[in-house]
C-alpha positions as CSV (number, residue, x, y, z in Angstrom):
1,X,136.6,53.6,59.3
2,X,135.9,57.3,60.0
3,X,135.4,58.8,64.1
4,X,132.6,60.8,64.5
5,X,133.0,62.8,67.4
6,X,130.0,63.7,68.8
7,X,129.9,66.6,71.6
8,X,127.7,65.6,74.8
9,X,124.9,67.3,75.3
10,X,125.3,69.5,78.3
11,X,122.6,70.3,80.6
12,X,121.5,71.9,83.4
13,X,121.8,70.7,87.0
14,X,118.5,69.9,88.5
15,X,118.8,72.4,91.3
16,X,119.4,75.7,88.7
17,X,116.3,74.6,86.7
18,X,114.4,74.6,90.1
19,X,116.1,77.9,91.1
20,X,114.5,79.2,87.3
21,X,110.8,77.9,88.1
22,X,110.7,79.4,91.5
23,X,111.7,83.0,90.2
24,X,109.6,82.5,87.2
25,X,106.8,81.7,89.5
26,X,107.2,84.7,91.6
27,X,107.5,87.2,89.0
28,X,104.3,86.3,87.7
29,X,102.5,86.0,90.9
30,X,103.8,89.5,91.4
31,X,102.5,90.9,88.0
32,X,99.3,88.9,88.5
33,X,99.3,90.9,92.3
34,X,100.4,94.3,90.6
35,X,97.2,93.9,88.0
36,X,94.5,93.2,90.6
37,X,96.0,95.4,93.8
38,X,94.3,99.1,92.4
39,X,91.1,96.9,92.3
40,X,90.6,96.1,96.1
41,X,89.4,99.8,96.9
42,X,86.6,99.0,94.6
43,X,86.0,95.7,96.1
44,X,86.1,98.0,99.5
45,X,83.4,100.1,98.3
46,X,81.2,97.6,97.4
47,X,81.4,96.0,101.2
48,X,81.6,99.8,102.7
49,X,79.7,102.2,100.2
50,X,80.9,104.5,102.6
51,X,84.4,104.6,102.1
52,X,83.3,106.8,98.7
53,X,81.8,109.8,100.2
54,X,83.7,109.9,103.9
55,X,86.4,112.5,103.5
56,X,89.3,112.7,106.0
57,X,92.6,114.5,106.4
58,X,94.5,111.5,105.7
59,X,98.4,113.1,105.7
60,X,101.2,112.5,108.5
61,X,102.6,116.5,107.9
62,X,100.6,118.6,110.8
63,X,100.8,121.6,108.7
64,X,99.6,120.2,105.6
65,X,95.6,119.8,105.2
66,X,93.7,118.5,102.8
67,X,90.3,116.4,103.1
68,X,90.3,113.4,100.7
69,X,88.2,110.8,100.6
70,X,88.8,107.4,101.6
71,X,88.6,105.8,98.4
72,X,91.0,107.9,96.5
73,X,93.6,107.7,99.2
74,X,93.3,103.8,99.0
75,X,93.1,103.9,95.5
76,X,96.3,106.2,95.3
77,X,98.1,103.9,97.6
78,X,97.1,100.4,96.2
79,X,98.2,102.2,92.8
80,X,102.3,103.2,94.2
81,X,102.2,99.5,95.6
82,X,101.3,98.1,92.2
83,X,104.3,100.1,90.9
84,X,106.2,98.5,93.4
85,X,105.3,95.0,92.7
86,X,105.9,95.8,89.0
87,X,109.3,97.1,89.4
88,X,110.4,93.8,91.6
89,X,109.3,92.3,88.9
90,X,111.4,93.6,86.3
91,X,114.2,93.8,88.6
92,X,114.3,90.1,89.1
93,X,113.9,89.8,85.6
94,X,116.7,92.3,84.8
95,X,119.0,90.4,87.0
96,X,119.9,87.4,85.1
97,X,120.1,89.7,81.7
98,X,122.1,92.7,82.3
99,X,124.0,94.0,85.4
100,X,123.0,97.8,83.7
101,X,119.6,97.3,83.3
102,X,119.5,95.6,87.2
103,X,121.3,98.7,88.7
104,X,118.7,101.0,86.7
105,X,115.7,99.1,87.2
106,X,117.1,99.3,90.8
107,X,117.2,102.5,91.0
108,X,114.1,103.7,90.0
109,X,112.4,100.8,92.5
110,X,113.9,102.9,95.0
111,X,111.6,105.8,93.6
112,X,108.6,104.1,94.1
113,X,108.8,103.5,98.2
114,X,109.7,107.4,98.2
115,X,107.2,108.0,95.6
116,X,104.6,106.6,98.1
117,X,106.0,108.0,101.3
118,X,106.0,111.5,99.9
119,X,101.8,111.1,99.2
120,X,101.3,109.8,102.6
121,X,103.5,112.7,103.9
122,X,101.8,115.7,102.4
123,X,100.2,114.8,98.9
124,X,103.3,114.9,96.7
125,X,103.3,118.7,97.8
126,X,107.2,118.7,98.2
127,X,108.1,120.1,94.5
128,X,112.2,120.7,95.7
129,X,112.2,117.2,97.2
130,X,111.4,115.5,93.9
131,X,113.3,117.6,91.8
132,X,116.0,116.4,93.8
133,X,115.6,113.1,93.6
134,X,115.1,112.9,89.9
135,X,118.7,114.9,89.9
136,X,119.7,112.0,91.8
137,X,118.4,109.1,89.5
138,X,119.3,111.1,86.4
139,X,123.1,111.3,87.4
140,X,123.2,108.4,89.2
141,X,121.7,106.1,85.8
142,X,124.3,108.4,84.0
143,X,127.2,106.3,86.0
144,X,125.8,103.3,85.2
145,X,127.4,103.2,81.1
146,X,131.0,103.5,83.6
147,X,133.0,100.6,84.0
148,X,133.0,98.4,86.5
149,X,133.9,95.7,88.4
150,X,131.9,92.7,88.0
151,X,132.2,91.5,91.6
152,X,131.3,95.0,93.0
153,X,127.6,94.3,92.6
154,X,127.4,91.0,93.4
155,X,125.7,90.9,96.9
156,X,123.0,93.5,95.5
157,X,122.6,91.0,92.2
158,X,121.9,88.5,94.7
159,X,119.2,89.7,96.5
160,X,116.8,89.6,93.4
């Protein structure tokens, strides 16, 4: 009489598959939100036609002027924060592949808030500012290909 041995089939504890569906959930609803979100200044326009022709000085910096109007700057905005949603995304996403692509998909989210901060500050006017903070992604991603500890990241890793 021959044995067969047969190996069990492993699975997956019911809480991790749970864990999965929630995050899989998320990132779409966020991708869903990042596709519709530069759409609500149209949706605004169409409640408050005058949103499209009212023109303000809309920027925190005293010094800086500029009259836009409403629309654009909502547009503008609801554009950076679909970036934002899009880049969570891909973050969450990037977490459970690679601990390089999280860290870089983490660091250009971190752009994005800055990205946005800098239009609401003075238009993007700030040319020194951004070259030095592309100077700071670019050689920051260029440690990323280092070595490193695996436990290092783990408390940023499990945020997302």
């Amino acid at each position: 009489m021959t044995k067969v041995r047969c190996r069990q089939e492993q699975s997956r504890p019911r809480q991790a598959i749970d864990i999965n569906r929630k995050r899989i959930v998320w990132i779409v609803a966020l991708l869903l939100l990042s596709v519709e979100l530069p759409e609500v200044p149209s949706y605004i326009s169409f409640l408050k036609p005058s949103i499209l022709t009212d023109e303000k000085d809309w920027f925190i910096q005293r010094s800086f002027h500029l009259k836009l109007a409403e629309f654009w700057y909502y547009k503008r905005t609801c554009e950076s924060l679909a970036w934002m949603l899009r880049m969570i995304a891909f973050t969450k996403t990037a977490v459970q592949y690679s601990t390089t692509v999280f860290l870089a998909s983490l660091l250009i989210m971190i752009y994005f808030p800055f990205d946005l901060l800098m239009f609401w500050m003075n238009y993007n006017s700030w040319v020194y500012v951004y070259e030095f903070m592309i100077l700071f992604i670019y050689f920051t991603g260029r440690s990323l290909v280092r070595p490193y500890r695996a436990d290092s990241f783990a408390r940023v890793k499990s945020l997302f």
